[in-house]
C-alpha positions in Angstrom: -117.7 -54.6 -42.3 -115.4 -54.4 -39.2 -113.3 -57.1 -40.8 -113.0 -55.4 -44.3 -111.6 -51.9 -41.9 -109.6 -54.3 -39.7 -108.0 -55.1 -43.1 -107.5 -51.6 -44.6 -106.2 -50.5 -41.1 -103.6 -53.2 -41.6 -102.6 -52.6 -45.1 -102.5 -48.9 -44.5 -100.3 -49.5 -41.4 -97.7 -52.0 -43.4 -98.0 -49.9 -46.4 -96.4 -46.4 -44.2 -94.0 -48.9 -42.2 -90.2 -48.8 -43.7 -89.0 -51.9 -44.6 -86.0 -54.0 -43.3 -84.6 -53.7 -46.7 -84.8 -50.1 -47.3 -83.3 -49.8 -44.2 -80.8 -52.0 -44.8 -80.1 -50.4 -47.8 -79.9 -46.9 -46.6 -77.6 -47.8 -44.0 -75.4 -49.0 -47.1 -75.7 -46.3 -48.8 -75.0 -43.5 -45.4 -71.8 -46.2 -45.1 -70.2 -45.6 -48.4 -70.7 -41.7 -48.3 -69.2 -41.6 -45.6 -66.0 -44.2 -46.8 -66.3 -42.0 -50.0 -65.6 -38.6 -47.5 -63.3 -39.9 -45.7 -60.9 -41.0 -49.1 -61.7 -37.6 -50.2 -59.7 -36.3 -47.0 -62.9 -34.0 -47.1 -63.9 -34.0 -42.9 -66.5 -31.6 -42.7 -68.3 -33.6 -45.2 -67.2 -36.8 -42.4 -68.7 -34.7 -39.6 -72.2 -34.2 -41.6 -72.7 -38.2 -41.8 -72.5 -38.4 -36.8 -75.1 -37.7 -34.6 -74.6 -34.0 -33.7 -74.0 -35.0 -30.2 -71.4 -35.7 -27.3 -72.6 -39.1 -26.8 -71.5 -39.4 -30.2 -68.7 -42.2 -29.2 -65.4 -44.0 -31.6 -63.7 -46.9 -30.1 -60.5 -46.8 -31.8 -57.0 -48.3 -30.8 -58.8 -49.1 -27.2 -59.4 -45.4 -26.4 -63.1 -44.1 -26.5 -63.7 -40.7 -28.4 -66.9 -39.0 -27.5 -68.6 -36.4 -29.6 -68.1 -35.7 -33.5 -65.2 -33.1 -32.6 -62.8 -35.5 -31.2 -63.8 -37.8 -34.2 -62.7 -35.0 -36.6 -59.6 -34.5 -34.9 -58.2 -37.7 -34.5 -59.0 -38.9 -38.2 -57.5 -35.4 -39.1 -54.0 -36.6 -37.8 -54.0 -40.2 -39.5 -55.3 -38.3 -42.9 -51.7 -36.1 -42.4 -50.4 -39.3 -43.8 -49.4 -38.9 -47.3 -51.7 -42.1 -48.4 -54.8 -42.5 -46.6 -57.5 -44.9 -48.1 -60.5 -46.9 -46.2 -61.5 -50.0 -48.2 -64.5 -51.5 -46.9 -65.5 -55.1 -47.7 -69.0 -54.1 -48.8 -69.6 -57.7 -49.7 -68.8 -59.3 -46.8 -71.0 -56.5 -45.1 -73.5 -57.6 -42.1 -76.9 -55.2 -41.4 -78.1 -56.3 -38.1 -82.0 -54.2 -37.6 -82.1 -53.0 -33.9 -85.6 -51.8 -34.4 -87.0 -48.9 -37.0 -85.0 -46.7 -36.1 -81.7 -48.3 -35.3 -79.3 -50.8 -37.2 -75.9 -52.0 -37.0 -73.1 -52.3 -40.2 -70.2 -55.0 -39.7 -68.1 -55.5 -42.4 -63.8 -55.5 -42.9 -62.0 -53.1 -44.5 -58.3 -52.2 -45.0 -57.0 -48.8 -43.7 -54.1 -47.9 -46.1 -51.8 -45.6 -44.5 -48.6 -43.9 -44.1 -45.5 -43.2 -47.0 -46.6 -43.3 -50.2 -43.5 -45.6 -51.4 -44.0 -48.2 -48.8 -47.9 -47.8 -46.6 -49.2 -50.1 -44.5 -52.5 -52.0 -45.0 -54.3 -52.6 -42.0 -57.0 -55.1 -41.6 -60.3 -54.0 -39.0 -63.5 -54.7 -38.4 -65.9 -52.4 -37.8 -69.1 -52.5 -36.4 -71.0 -48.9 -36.8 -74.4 -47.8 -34.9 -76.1 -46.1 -37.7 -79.7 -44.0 -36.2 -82.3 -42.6 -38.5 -82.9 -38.8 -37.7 -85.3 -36.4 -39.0 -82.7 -35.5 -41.3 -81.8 -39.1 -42.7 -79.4 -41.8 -41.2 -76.7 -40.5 -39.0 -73.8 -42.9 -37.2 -74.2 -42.4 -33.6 -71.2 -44.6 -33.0 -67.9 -47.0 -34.4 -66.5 -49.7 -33.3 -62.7 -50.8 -34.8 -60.7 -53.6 -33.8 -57.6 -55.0 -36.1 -59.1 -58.0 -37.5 -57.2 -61.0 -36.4 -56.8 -64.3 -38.7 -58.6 -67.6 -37.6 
């Protein structure tokens, strides 16, 4: 008898636990909404996908940006740009699982920016701290660096 409740206590217990996939795939998914806001030049729909908080933190251009705020601002000045347009490499996309609650997304992506008769394409990498919340996913923090050929 204790070893048939040992075994519903277990199934029970794996059947309420999140999987590694689901997680990966709703880190995915937070990901291209927030690509899909940021082409949409739509950033109060950007702000809704951070961590409502001032350790919220950007690396960008070797300068740290700390809370969702300063993240607004500073993509609002690049999105003055006539073109503006984030193409992520969804298929070359990493999910690294910190624990539960935590995972990473690396992937490339070109940042198309500037005139629109002659923008520049810019290669990165980013690697983004995505943290489930009570109310979903949230990115809690980005990493950019131009991506640099081997």
């Amino acid at each position: 008898m204790k070893k048939v409740l040992a075994g519903v206590i277990v199934a029970l217990s794996l059947a309420n636990a999140p999987s590694a996939d689901a997680a990966a795939n709703d880190v995915r998914v937070l990901y291209e909404q927030f690509a899909a806001a940021q082409n949409a030049r739509d950033l109060g729909k950007v702000r809704t996908f951070l961590v409502d908080s001032p350790n919220f933190l950007w690396v960008s251009d070797g300068m740290s940006f700390w809370g969702p705020d300063a993240l607004v601002k500073r993509m609002a000045e690049f999105q003055l740009a006539e073109v503006w347009r984030v193409d992520a490499d969804l298929a070359r996309a990493a999910i690294v699982e910190v624990n539960d609650g935590a995972a990473y997304i690396h992937m490339p992506l070109t940042l198309t920016i500037g005139l629109k008769a002659k923008p520049d394409a810019i290669r990165f990498l980013v690697s983004i701290l995505c943290v489930r919340k009570t109310e979903g996913w949230r990115i809690a923090a980005l990493f950019t660096t131009t991506e640099k050929a081997k």
